[in-house]
N, CA, C and O of each residue as an XYZ file, in Angstrom:
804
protein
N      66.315     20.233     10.498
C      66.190     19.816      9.102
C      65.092     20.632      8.438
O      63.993     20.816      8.963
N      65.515     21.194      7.045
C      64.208     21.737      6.673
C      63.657     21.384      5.812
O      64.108     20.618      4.960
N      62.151     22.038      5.845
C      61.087     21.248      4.990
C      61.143     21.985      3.922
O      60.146     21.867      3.210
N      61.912     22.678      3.559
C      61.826     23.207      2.327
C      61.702     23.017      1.193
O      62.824     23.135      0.700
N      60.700     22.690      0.144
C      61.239     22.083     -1.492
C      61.666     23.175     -2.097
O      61.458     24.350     -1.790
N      62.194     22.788     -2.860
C      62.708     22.974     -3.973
C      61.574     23.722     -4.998
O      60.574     23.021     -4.842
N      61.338     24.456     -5.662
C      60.771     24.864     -6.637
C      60.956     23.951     -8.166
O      62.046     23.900     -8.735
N      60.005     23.424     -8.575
C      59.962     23.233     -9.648
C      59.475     23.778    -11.333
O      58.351     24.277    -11.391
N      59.928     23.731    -12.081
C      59.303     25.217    -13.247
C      58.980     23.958    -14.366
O      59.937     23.396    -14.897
N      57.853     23.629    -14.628
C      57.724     23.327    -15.747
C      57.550     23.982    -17.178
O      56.867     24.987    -17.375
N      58.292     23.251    -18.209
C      58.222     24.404    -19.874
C      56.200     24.225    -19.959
O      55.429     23.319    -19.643
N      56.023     25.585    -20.538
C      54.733     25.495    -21.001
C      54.477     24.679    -22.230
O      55.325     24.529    -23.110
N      53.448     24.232    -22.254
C      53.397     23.224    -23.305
C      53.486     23.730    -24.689
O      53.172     24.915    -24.793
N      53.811     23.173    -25.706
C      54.038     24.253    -27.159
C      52.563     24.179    -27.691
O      51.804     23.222    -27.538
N      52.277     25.410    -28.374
C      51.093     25.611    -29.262
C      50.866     24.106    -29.993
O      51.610     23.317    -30.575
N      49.407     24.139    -29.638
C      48.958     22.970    -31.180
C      50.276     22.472    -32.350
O      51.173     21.641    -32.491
N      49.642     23.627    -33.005
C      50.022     24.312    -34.037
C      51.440     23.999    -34.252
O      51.775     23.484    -35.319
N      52.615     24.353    -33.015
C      53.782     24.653    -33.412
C      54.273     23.228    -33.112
O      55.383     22.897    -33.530
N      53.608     22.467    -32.498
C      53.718     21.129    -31.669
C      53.595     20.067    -33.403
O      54.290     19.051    -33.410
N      52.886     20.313    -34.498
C      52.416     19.921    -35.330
C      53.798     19.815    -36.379
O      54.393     18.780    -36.678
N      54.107     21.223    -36.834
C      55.268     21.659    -37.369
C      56.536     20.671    -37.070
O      57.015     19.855    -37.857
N      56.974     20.960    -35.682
C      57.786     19.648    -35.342
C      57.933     18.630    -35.776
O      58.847     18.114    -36.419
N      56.621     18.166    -35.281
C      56.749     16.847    -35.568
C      56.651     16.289    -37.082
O      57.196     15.251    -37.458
N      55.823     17.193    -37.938
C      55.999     17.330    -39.347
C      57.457     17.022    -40.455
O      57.631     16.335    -41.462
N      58.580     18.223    -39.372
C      59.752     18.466    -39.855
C      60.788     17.214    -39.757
O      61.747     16.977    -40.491
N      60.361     16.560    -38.754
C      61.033     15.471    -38.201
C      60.703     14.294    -38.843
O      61.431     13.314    -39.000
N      59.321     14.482    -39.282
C      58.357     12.706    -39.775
C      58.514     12.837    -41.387
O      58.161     11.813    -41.972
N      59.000     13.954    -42.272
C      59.180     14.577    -43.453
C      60.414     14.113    -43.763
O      60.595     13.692    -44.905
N      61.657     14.099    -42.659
C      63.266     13.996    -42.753
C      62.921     12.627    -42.802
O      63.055     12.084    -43.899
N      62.403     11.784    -41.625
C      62.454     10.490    -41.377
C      62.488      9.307    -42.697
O      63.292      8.448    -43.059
N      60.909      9.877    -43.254
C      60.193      9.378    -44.888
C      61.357      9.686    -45.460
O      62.010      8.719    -45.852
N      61.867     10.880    -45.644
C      62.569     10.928    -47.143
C      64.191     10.177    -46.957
O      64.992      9.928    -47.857
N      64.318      9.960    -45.652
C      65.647      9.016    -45.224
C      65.077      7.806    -45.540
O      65.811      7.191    -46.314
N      64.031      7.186    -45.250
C      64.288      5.869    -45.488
C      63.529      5.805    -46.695
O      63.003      4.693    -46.724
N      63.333      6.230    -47.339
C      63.454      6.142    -48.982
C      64.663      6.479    -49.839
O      64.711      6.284    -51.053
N      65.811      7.099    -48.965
C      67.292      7.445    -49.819
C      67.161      8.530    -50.957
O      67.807      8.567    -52.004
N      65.920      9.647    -50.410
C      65.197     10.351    -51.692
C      66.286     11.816    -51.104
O      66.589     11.999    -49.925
N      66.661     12.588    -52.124
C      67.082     13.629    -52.050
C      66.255     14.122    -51.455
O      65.350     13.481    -50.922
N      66.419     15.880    -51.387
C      65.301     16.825    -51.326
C      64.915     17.018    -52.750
O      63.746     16.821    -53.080
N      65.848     17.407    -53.657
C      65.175     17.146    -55.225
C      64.173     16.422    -55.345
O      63.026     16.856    -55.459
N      64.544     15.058    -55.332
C      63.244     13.940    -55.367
C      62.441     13.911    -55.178
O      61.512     13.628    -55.934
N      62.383     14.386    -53.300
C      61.084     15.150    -52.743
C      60.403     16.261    -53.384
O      59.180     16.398    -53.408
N      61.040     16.849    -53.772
C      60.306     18.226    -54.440
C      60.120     17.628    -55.535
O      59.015     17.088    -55.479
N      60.547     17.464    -56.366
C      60.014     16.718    -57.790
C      58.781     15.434    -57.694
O      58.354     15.266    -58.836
N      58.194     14.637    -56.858
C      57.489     13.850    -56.652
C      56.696     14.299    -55.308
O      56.073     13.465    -54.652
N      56.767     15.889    -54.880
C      55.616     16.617    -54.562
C      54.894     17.706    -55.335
O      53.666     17.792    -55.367
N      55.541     18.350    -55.819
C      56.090     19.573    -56.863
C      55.431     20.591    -55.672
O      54.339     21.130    -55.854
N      56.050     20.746    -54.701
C      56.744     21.661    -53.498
C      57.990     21.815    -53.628
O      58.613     20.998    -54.307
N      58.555     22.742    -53.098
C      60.034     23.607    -53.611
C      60.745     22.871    -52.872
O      60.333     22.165    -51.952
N      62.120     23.030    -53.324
C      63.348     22.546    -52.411
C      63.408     23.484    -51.389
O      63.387     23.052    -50.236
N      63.472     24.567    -51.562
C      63.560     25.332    -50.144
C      62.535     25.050    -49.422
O      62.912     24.921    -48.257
N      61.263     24.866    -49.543
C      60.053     25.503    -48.900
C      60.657     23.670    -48.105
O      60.992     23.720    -46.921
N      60.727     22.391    -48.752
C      60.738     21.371    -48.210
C      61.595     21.506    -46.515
O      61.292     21.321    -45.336
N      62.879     21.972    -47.367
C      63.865     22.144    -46.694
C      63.726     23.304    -45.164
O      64.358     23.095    -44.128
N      63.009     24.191    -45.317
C      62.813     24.640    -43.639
C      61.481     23.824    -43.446
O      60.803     24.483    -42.658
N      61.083     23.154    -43.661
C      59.827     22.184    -43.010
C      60.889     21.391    -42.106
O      61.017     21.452    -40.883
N      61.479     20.774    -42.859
C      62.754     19.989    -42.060
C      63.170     20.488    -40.905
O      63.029     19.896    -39.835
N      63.786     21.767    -41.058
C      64.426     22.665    -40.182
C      63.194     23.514    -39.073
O      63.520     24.219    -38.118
N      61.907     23.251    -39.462
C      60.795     23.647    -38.600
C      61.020     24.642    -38.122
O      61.201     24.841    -36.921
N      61.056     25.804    -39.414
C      60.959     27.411    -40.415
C      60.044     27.670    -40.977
O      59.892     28.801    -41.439
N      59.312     26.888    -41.091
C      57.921     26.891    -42.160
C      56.890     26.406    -41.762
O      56.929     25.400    -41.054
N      55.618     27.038    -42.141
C      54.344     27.421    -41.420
C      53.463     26.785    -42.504
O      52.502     27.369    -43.006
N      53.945     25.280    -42.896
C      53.415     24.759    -44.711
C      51.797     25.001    -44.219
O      51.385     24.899    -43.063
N      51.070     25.320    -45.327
C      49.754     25.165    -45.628
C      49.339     23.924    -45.769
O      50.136     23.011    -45.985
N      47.836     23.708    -45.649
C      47.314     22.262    -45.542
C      47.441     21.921    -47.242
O      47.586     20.762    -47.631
N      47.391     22.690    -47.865
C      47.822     21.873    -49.242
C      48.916     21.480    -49.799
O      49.032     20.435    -50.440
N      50.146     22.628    -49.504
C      51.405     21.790    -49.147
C      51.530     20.577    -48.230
O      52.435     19.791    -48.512
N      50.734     20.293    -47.140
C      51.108     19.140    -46.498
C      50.716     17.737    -47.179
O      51.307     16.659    -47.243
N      49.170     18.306    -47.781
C      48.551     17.367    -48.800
C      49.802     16.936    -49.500
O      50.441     16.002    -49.013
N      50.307     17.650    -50.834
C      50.678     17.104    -51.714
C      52.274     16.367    -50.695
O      52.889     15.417    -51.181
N      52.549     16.760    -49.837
C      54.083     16.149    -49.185
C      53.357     14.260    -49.073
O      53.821     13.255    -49.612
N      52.156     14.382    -48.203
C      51.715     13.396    -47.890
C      51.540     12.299    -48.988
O      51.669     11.087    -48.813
N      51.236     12.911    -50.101
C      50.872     11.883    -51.252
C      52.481     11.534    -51.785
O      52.870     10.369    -51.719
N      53.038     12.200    -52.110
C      54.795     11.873    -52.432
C      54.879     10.648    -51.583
O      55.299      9.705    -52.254
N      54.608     10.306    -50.243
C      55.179      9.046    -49.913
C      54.421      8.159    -50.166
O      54.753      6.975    -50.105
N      52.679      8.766    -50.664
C      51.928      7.302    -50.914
C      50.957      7.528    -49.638
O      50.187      6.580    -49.483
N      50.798      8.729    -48.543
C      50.167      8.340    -47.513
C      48.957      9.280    -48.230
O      48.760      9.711    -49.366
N      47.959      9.390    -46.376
C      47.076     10.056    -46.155
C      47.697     11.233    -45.377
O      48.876     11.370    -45.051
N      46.757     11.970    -45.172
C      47.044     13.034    -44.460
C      47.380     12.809    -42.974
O      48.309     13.342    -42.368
N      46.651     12.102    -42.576
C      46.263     11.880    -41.134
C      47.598     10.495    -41.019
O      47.759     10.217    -39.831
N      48.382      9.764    -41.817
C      48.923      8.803    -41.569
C      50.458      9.756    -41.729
O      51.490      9.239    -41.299
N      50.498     10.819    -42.214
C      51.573     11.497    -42.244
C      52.437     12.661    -40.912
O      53.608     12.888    -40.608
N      51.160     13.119    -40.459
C      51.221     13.951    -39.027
C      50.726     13.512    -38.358
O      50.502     14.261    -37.408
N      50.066     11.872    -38.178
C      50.065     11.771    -36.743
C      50.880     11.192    -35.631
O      51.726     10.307    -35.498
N      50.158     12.218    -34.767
C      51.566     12.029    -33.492
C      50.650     11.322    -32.543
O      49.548     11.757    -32.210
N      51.231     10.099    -32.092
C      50.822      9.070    -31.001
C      51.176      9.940    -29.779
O      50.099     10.154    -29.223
N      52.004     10.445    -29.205
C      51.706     10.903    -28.077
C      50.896     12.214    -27.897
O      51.160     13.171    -27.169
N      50.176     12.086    -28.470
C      49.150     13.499    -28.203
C      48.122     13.650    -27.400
O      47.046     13.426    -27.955
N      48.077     13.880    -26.552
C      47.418     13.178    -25.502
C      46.048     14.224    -24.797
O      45.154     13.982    -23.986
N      46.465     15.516    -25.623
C      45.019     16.956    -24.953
C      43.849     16.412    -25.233
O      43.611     15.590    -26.118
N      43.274     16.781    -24.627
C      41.787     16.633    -24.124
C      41.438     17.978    -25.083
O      40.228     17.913    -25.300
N      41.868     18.888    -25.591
C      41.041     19.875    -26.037
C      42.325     20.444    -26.967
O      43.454     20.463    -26.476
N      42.088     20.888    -28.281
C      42.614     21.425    -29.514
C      42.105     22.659    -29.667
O      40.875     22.704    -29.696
N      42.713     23.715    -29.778
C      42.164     25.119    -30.384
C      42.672     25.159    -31.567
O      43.833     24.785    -31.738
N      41.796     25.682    -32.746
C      42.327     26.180    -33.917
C      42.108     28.074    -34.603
O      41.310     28.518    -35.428
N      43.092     28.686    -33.889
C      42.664     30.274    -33.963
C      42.626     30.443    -35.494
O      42.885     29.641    -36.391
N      42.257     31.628    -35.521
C      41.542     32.338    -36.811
C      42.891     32.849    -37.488
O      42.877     33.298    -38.633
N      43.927     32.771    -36.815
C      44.923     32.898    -37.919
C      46.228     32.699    -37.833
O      47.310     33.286    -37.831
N      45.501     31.167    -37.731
C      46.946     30.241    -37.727
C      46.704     29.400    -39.271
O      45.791     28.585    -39.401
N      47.575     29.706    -40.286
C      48.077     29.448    -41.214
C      48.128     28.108    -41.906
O      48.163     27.573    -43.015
N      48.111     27.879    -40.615
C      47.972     25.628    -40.900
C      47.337     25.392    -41.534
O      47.592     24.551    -42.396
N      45.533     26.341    -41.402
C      44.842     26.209    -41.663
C      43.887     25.914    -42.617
O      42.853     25.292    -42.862
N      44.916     26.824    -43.126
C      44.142     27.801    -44.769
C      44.580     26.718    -45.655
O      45.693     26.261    -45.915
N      43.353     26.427    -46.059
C      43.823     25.286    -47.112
C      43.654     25.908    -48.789
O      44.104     25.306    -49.764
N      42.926     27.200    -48.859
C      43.107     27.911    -50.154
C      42.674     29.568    -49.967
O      41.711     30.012    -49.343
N      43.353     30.055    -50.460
C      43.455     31.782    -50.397
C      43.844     32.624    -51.815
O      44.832     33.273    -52.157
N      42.598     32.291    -52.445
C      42.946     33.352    -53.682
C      42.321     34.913    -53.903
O      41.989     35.555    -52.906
N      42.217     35.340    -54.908
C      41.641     36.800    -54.981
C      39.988     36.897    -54.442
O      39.498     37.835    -53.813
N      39.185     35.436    -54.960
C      37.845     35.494    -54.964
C      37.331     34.535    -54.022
O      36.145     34.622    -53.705
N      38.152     33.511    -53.464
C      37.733     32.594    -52.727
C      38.923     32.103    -51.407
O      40.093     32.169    -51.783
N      38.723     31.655    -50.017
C      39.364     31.960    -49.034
C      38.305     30.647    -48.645
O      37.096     30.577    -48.869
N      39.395     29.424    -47.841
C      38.984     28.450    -47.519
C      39.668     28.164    -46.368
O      40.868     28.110    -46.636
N      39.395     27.896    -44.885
C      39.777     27.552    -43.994
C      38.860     26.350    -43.595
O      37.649     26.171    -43.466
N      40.396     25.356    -43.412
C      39.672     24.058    -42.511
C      39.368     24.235    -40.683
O      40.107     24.784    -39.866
N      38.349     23.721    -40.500
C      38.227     23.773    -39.059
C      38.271     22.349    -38.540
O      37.723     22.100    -37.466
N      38.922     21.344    -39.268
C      38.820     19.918    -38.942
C      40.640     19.845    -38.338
O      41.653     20.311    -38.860
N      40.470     19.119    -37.154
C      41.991     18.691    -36.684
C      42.630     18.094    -37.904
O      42.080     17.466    -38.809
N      44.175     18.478    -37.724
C      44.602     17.854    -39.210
C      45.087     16.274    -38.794
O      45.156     15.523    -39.767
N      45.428     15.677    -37.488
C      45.848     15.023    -37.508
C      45.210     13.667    -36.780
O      45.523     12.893    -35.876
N      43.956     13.882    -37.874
C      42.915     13.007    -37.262
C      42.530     12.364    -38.861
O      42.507     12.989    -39.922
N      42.188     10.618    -38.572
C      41.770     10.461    -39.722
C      40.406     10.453    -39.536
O      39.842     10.221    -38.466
N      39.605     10.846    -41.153
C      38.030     11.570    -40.711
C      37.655     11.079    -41.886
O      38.357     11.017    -42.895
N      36.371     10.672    -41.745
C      35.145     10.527    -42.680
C      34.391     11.633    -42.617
O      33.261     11.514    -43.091
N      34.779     13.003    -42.029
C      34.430     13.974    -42.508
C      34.943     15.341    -41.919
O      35.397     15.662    -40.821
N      34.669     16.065    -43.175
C      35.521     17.290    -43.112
C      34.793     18.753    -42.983
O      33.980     18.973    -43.881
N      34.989     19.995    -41.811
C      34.289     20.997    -41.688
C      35.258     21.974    -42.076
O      36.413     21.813    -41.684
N      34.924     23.116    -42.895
C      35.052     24.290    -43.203
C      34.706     25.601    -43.174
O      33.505     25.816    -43.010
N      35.413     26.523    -43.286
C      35.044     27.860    -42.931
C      35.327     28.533    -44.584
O      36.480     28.821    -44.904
N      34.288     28.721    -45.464
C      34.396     29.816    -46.819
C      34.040     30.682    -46.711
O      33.052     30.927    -46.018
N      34.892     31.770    -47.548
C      34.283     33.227    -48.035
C      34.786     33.277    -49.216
O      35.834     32.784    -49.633
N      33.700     34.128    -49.946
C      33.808     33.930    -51.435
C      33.280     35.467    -51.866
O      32.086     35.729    -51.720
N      34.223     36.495    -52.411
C      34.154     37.451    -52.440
C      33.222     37.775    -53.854
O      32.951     37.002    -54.774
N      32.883     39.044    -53.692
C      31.707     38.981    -55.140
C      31.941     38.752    -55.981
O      33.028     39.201    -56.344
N      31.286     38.024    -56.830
C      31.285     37.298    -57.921
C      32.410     35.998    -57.847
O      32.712     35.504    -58.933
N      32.900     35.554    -56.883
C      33.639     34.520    -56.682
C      32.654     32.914    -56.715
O      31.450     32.769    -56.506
N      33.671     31.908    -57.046
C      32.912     30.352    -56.777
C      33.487     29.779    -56.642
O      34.665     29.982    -56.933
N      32.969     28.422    -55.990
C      33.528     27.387    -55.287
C      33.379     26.008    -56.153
O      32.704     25.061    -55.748
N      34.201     26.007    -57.593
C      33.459     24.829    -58.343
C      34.388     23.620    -58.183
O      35.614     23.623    -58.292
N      33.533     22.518    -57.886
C      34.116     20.666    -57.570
C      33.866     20.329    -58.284
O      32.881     20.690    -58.929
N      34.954     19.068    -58.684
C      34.861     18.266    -59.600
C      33.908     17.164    -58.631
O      33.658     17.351    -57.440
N      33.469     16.027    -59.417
C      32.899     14.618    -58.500
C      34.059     14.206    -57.054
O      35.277     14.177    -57.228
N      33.460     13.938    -55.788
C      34.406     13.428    -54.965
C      33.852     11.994    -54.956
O      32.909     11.662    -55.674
N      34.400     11.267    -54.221
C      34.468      9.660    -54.056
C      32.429      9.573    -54.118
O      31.591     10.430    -53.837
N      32.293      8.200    -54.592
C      30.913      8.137    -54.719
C      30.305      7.955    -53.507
O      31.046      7.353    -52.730
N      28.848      8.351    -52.879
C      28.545      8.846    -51.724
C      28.895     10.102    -51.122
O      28.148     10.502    -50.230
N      29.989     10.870    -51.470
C      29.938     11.969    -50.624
C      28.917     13.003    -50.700
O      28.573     13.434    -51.800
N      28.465     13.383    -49.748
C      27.463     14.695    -49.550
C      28.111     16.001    -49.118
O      29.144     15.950    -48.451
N      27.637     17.026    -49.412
C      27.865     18.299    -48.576
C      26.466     18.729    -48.054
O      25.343     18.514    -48.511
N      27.002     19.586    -46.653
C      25.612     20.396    -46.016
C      26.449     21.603    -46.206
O      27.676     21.576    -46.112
N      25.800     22.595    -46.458
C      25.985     23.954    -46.321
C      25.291     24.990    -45.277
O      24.108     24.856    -44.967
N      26.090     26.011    -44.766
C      24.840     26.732    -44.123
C      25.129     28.111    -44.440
O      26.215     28.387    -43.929
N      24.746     28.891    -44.924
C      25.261     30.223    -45.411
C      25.164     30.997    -43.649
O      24.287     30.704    -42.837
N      26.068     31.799    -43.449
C      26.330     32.636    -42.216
C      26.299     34.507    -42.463
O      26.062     35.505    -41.782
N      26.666     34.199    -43.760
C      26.251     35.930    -44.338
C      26.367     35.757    -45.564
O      27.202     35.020    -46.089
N      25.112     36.764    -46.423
C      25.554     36.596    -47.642
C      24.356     35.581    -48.589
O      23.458     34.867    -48.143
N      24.778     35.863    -50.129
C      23.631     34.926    -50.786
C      24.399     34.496    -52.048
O      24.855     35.048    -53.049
N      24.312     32.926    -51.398
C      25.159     31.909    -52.661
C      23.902     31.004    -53.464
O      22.994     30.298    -53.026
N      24.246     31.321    -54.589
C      23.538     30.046    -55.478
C      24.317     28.253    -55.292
O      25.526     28.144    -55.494
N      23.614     27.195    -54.970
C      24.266     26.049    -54.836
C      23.606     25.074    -56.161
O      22.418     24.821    -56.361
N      24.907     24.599    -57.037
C      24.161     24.070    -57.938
C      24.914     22.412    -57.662
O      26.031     22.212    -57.185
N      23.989     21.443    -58.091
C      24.724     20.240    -58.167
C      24.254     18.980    -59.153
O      23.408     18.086    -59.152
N      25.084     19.358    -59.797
C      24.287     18.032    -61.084
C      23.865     19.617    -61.758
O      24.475     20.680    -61.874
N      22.045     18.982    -62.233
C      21.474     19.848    -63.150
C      20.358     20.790    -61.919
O      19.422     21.490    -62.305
N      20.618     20.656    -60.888
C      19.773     21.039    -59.909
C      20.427     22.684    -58.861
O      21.430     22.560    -58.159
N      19.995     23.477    -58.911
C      19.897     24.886    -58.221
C      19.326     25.420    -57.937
O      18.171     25.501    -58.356
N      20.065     26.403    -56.637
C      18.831     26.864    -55.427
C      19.263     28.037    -55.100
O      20.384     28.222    -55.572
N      18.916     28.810    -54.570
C      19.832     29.778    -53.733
C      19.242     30.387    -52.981
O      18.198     31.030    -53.093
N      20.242     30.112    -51.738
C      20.621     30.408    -50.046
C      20.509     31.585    -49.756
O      20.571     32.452    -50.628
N      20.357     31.813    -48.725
C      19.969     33.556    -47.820
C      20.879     33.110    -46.640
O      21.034     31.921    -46.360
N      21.489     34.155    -45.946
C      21.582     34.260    -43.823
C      20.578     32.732    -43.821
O      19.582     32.529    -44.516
N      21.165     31.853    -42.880
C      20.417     31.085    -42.304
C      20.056     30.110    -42.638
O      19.641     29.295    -41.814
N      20.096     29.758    -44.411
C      19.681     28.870    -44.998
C      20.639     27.599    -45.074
O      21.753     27.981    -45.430
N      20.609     26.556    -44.916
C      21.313     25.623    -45.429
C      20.492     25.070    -46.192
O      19.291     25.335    -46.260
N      21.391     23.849    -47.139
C      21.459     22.631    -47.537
C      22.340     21.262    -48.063
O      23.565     21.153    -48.105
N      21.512     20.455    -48.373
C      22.771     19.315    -48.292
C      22.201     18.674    -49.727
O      21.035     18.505    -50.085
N      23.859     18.284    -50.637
C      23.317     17.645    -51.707
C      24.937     16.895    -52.406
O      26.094     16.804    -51.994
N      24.357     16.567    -53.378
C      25.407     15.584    -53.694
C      26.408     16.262    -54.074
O      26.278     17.414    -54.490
N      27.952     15.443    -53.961
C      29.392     15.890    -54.179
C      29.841     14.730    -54.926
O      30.817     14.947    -55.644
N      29.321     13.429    -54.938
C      29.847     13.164    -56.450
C      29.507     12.829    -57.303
O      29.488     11.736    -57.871
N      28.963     14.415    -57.636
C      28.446     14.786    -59.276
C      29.341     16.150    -58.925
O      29.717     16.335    -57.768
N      29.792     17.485    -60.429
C      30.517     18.498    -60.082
C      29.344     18.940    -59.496
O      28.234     18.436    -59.666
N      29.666     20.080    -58.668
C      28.890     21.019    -57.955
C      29.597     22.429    -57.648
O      30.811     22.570    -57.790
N      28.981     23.180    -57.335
C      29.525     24.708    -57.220
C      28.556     25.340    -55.968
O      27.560     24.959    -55.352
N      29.388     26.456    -55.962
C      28.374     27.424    -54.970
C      29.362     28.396    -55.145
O      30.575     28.437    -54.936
N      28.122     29.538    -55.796
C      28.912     31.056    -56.062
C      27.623     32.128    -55.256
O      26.421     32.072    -54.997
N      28.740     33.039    -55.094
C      28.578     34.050    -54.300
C      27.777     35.124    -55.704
O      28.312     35.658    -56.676
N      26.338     35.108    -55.255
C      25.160     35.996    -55.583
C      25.083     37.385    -55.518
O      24.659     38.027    -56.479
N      25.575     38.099    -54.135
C      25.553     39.395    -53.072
C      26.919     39.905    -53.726
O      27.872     39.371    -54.293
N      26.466     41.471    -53.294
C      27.516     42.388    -53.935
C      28.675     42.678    -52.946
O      29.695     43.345    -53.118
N      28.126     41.820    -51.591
C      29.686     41.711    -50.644
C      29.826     40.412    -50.383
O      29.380     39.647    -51.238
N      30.361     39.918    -49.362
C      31.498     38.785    -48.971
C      30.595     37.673    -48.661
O      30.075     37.848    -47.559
N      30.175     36.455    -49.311
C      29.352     35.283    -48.296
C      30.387     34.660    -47.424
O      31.542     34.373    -47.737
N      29.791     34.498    -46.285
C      30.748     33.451    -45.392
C      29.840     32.258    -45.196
O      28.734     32.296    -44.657
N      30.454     31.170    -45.709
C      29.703     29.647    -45.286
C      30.350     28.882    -44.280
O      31.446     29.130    -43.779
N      29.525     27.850    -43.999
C      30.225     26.692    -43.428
C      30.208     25.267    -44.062
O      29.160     24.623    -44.012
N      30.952     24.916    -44.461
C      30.598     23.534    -45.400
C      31.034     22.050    -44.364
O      31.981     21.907    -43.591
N      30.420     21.523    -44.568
C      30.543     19.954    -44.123
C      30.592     18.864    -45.388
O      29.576     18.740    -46.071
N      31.552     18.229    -45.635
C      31.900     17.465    -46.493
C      32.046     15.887    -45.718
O      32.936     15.507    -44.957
N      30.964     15.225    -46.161
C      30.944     13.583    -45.376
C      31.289     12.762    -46.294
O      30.710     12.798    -47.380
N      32.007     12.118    -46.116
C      32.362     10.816    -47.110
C      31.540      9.583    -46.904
O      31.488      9.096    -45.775
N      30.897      9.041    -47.896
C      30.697      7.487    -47.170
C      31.379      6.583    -46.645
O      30.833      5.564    -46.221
């Protein structure tokens, strides 16, 4: 008799990332079925496209965190009540530098990546900015209590908040109120890169 086994091959586990998408495409179909909502509907009470909706579905599409935002509010949720997946079970999350999920804004002068898991609900939120010369980062008031810390990583931003301004060097942080408007613009004749922390009360 032999002792031979059998070989077994397990699938490698799917990326974060692509593991997210899925379940996105699937929890997106689910909502808009048991609401009896077209994709029109959906797109009209996200104002996200019918197509762009439509390969989310089909898990074709690589939506941005602000597309997911506005999908999430169409049903009335949160972010974190929209993608999260109960069986998720890693001990450890990577979020690479250019995975797309990420980017929660990318214009000519300003480039915003979240570094916060998306499918976590959080009383607070970390970021990765760059704000190209002469670019800014201006907020309206967020919920009352919120603070930001800043830490500049390269580069020299002015941080104003309320009637109050300072400005940052390499190395400098600070922390001040977010709900009053506030800004932080890029000073230096090249690229600041920050890190922002946004805490809610």
């Amino acid at each position: 008799m032999s002792d031979t086994k059998k070989k077994t091959t397990s699938k490698p586990s799917p990326h974060p990332a692509e593991a997210i998408n899925r379940h996105l495409g699937s929890r997106v179909k689910q909502l808009r079925s048991d609401k009896g909502w077209s994709l029109e509907t959906l797109a009209n009470a996200s104002g996200v496209s019918r197509s762009m909706l439509s390969q989310i579905e089909r898990e074709q599409a690589n939506p941005t965190l602000a597309v997911t935002l506005r999908i999430a509010h169409a049903f009335e949720l949160d972010l974190g009540e929209l993608i999260n997946m109960p069986n998720a079970s890693t001990s450890l999350n990577v979020i690479r530098a250019n995975d797309r999920t990420f980017h929660y804004r990318s214009d000519k002068n300003c480039k915003i990546r979240t570094l916060s898991p998306l499918n976590l609900e959080k009383d607070v939120e970390f970021y990765e900015v760059q704000l190209k010369r002469g670019g800014a980062l201006r907020s309206q008031a967020h919920f009352e209590g919120t603070r930001e810390f800043l830490t500049v990583e390269q580069g020299k931003v002015e941080v104003t908040s309320g009637e109050e301004s300072d400005i940052l060097e390499k190395g400098d942080s600070a922390n001040y109120r977010a709900d009053i408007p506030h800004a932080i613009s890029n000073k230096a004749k090249s690229i600041a890169t920050l890190f922002l922390v946004v805490i809610y009360a």
